[in-house]
N, C-alpha and C positions, 0 to 999 in steps of 0.2 A: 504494500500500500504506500510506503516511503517512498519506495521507486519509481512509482507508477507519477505522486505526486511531484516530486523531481525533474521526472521527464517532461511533466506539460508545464514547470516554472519554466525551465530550460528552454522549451520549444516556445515560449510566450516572451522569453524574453529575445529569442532570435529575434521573432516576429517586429516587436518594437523597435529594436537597429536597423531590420529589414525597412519597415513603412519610414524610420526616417531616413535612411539613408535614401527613399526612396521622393519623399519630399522635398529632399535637398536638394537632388536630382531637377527637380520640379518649380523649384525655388518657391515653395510652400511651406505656410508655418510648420517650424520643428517642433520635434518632441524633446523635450528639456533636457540635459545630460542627467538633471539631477533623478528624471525620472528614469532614463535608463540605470542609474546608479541604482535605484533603490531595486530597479526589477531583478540585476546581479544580486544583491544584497540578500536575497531570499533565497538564495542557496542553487543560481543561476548561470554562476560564474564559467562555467564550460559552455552555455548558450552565448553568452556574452562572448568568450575568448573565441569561437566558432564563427560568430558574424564578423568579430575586430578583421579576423585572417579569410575567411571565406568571402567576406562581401567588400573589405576595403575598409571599412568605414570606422570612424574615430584611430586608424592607424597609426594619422602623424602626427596625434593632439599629446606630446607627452604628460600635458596634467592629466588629463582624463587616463589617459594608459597607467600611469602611477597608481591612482585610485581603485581601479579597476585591479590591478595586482593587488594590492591593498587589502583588496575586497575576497579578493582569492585565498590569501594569505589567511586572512581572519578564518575564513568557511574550511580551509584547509585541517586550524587548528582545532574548529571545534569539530569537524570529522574524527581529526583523531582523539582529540578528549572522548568523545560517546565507544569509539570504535575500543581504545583502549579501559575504561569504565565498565563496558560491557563483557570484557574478558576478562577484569579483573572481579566482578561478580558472579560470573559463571566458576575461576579458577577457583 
């Protein structure tokens, strides 16, 4: 059920780099970095790094790229606190 829910942040959060990238394109109102920010932030960060290299988009923004590893870095850590927490209650 984690997985499944993961998979559709992930795929939700393509989606939003995708429609902006796709606006920008267009020269139509964007969608906020801070909203793509917060879509990574919900445990997205592989959707996000997927669209950064698959689609171009926020590539050459070094703030935003920062953050974005940032964001990585954080979800990283609490994967492994749960991952290790959880063997250490089984062991």
């Amino acid at each position: 059920m984690i997985l499944l829910a993961l998979l559709f942040l992930n795929a939700l959060c393509f989606l939003l780099f995708f429609l902006d990238k796709r606006k920008a394109q267009r020269g139509q109102r964007r969608i906020s970095e801070q909203t793509l920010h917060l879509a990574t932030l919900a445990g997205a960060a592989p959707g996000a790094w997927a669209a950064i290299f698959l689609l171009h988009h926020k590539n050459r923004k070094a703030a935003f790229w920062s953050i974005t590893l940032l964001l990585t870095l954080l979800q990283g850590g609490v994967l492994y606190f749960l991952i290790s927490s959880n063997f250490r209650a089984q062991g």
